[in-house]
BAFIVO-486917 format. One record per residue: residue in one letter; x, y, z of N, C-alpha, C in turn. Coordinates in steps of 0.05 Angstrom, whole numbers, plus 5000, padded with zeros to 4 digits. Example, Ala and Ser with C-alpha at 12.3 -4.5 7.8 and 13.67 -1.06 7.14 Angstrom:
BEGIN
A526448865156524649105156526449345156S525749555142527349795143525850015157
This chain:
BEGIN
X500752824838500952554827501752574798X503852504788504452544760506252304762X505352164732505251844724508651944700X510751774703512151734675512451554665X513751564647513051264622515051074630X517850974654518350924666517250684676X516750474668515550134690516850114704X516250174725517650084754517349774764X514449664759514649424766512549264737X512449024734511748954712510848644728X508648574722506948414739505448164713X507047974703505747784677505447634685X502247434678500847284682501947064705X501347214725502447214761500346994773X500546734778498846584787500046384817X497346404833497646424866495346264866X496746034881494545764890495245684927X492945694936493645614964491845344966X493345084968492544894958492244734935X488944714930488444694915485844894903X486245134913485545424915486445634902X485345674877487245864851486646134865X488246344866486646524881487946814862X490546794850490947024825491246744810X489446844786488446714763490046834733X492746964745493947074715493747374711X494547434738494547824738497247894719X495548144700497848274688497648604686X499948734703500048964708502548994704X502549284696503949414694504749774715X506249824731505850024751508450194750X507850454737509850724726511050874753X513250994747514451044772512451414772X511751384798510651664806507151554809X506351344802503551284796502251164822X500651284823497951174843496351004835X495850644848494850554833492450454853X489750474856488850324886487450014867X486849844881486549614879483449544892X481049524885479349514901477149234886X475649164911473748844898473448794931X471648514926470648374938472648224956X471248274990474348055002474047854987X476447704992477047384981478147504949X477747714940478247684911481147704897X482747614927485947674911487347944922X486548154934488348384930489648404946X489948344980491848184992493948074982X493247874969495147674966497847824949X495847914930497048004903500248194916X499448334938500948584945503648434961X502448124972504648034987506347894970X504947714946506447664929509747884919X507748114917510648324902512748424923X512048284946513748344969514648184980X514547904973515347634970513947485001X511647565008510947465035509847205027X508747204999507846964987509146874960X509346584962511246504944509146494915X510546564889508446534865508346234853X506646104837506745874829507945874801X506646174780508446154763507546484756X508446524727508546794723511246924730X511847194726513847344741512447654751X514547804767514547944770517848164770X517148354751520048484755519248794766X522048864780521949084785524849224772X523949454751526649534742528249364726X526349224708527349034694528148804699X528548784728530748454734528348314751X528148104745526347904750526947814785X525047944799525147874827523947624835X521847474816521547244829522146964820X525747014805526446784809528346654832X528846394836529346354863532246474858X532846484892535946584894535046814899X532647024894532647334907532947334926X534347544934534847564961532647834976X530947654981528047904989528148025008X530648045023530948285048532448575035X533648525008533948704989532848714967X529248654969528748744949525548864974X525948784996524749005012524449215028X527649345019528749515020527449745001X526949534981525849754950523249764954X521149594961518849544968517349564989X516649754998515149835031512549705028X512249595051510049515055508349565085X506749735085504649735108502649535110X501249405139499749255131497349375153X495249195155492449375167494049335197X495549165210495649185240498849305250X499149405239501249555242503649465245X503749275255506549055265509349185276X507449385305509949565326511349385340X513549405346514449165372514049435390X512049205414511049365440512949515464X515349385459518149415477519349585464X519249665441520149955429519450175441X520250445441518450625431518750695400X516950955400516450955369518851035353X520951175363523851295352524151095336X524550795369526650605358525450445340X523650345336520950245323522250295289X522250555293522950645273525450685256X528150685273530550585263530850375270X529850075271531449875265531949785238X529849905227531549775191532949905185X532750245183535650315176537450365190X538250245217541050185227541649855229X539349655227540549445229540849255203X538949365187538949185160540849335137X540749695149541849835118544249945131X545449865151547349945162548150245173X546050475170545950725170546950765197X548350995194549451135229546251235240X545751135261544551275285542451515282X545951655282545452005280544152045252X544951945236542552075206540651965204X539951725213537451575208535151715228X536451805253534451945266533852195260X536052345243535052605236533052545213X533652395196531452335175527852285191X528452005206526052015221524452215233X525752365253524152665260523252785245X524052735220523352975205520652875187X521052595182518552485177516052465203X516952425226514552455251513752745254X515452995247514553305244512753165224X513253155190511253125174508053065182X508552795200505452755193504052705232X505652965241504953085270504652835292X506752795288508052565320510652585328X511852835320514752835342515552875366X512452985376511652985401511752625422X511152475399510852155408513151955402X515352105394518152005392518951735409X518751875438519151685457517151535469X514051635464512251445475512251105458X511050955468510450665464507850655455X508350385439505750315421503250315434X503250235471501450275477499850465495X501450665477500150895490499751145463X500151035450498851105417495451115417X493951245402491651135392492151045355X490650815348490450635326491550875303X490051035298491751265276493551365286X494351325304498151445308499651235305X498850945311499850665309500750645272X498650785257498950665235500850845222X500751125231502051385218505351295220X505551175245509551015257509150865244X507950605227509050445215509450605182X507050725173508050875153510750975144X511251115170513851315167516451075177X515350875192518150635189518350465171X516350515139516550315124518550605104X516950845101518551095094521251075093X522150995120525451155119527350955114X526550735114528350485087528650665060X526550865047527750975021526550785005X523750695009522950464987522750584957X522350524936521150594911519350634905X517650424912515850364918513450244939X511050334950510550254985507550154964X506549954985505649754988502649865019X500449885010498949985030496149765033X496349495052494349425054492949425076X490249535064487449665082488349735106X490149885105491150055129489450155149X486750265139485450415158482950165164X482849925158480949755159480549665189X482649705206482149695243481349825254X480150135243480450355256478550455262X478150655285475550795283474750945270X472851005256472451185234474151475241X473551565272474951855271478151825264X479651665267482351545268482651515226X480951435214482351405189482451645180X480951935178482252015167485252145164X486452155187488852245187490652055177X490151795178491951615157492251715136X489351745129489851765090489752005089X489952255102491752535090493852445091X495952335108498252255105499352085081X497651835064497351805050496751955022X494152125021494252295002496552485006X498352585021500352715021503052554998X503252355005505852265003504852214962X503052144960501352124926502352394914X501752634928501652894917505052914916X507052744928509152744930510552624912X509052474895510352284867510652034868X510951944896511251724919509251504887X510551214885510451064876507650934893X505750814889504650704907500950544893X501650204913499050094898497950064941X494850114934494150134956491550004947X491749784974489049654974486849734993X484049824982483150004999479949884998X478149965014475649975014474750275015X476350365016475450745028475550934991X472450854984471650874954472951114958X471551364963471851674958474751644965X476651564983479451624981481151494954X479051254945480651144926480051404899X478251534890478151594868479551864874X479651924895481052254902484252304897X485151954899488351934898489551734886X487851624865489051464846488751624815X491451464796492151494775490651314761X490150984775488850804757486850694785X484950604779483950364789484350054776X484549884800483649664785482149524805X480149424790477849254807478448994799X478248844825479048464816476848394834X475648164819473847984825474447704823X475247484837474747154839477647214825X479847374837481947284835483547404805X481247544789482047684752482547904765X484148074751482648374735481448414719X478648534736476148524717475848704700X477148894717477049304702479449464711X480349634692481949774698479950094685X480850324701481050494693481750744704X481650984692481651224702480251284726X480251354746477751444773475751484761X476151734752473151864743470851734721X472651624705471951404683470751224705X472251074714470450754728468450874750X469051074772467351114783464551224770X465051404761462451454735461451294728X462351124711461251004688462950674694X462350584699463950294701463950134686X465250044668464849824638463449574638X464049434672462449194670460349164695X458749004688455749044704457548874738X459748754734460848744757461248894776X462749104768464049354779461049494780X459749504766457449654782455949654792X455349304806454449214831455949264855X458149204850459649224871459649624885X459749704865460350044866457550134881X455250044867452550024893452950024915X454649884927454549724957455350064971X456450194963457950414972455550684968X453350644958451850834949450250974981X450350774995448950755018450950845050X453550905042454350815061456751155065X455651315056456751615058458351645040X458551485027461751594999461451884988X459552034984459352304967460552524996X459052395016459152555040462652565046X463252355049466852335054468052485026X468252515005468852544983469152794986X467252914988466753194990469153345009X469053175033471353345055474353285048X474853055022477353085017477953264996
């Protein structure tokens, strides 16, 4: 994981109302190319949203967001090319069942990025060798188990060539034996330079593979920091109620095996 001074995306006082329901209250981030950033709080507190916002699933009310300097959320973007740049996984995988997993996996880059066939599939194999499913090439979604479901969407948000990928609570459907092979695949692609904000509940994976934390509560960022810094020692009596809740529930135990 190694962070450069490089802003890849730049996130100013970013505000998201559903209704009459403020729900980002004026997020401002900043996210370096090569950086791990995980995102962790209370459901309801925004980090959802926040991730679909930068991927344009949700429209912003005001604020901006740029990536690479050029302002992607004014109107006129054209967000099928700017999610090309932006991968996004989400917790249910979103396979079409009539696929198998090959094709699953080249329709964006033969039908959106125009790629030949033949290289898009050599790329793909080589990402399903990676994270041990080339064996499941031709099987169908439903004959996957849930961590192999999530590992194909991974590697079909992968081979678009994003900049940056987008990881929300991926392993949050799963059976506990099933997440960890997500997130080695995950901590893999981190140790790889791979750009990436991941919204997580999985504490010990968050502090094992992030560059920053940030904790949001009622929609703020409440805290930012280093892992070791916030998990240690947390600045506000927020973050270290919330960081309790996890005291009980194996975090040192999981921690340890990554």
């Amino acid at each position: 994981m190694k962070e450069s001074d490089q802003t890849i995306i730049k996130i100013h006082d970013l505000h998201k109302r559903f209704d009459q329901t403020e729900v980002l209250k004026g997020i401002d981030l900043d996210v370096h190319q090569g950086e791990v950033i995980v995102i962790i709080g209370p459901s309801g507190c925004g980090k959802s949203t926040l991730l679909r916002c930068l991927n344009g699933l949700e429209p912003i009310n005001s604020g901006t967001i740029e990536l690479n300097g050029q302002i992607i959320t004014d109107p006129g973007t054209d967000w099928s090319q700017v999610r090309q740049k932006i991968g996004m996984v989400f917790q249910n995988y979103e396979l079409f069942p009539h696929l198998n997993v090959l094709d699953n996996i080249l329709l964006g880059p033969t039908k959106v990025q125009g790629r030949q066939r033949s290289e898009a599939k050599a790329e793909a194999e080589s990402w399903l060798d990676r994270v041990e499913l080339l064996n499941k090439a031709d099987s169908y979604p439903r004959q996957l188990s849930g961590g192999q479901k999530q590992r194909v969407a991974i590697v079909r948000a992968l081979c678009m060539s994003p900049e940056v990928m987008l990881f929300d609570e991926v392993t949050a459907s799963l059976d506990p034996e099933m997440v960890r092979e997500v997130l080695d695949v995950m901590l893999s692609l981190a140790k790889g330079g791979l750009t990436m904000l991941i919204v997580t509940h999985e504490m010990a994976f968050a502090r094992a593979v992030a560059d920053q934390v940030i904790f949001m509560d009622r929609g703020l960022v409440v805290e930012a920091n280093e892992p070791e810094a916030f998990f240690s020692n947390p600045e506000t009596e927020r973050a270290r109620r919330f960081l309790n809740i996890f005291q009980f529930e194996g975090v040192h135990k999981v921690q340890e095996s990554l």
